[in-house]
N, C-alpha and C positions, 0 to 999 in steps of 0.2 A: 204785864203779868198774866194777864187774861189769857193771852195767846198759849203762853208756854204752859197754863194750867190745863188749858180743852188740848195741847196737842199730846202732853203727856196723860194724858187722862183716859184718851184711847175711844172706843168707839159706843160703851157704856156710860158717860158721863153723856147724861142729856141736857143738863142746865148749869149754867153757873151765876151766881150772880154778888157782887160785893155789896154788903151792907153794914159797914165800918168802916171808916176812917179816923182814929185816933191818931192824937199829937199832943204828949203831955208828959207830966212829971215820971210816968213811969217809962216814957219811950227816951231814950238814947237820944241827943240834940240831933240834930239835921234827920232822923228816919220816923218812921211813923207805920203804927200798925195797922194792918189790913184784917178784914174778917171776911171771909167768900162763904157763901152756901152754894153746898153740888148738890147735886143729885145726880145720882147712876140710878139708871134702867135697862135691864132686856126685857124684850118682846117677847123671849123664848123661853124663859127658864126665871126663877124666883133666883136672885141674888143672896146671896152669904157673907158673911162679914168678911170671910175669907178670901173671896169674890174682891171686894173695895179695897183691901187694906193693902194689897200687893200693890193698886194702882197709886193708892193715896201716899204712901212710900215713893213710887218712881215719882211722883208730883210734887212732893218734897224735895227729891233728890235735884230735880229740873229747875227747880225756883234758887234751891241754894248755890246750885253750879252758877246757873246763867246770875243770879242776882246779887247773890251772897246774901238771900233772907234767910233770916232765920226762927224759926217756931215757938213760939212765948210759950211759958210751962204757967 
């Protein structure tokens, strides 16, 4: 998962790092939730929410194609 996250993530994501692993009554038998913290950076210019949310979409969109994850509400 790591991988498909930094490649879709683009050249702004400076860090990622998983600090969750859940497996329990709320997860669905055989899968298990994930929790990642990113962080994006430019060097060049102050980011906007506007900025992240296009990337953090196509990162979604990469994890559910390749994985079939899917986003806990």
């Amino acid at each position: 998962l790591s991988t498909a996250i930094v490649e879709a993530g683009g050249e702004i994501l400076e860090t990622i790092r998983l600090f969750d692993v859940y497996q329990g009554p709320q997860v669905p038998s055989g899968k298990k939730s994930l929790a990642y913290n990113l962080v994006f950076r430019s060097f060049t210019r102050t980011l906007k929410e506007d900025d992240v949310q296009p990337i953090m979409q196509r990162i979604r969109n990469a994890l559910q194609e390749e994985f079939q994850a899917v986003l806990r509400e």
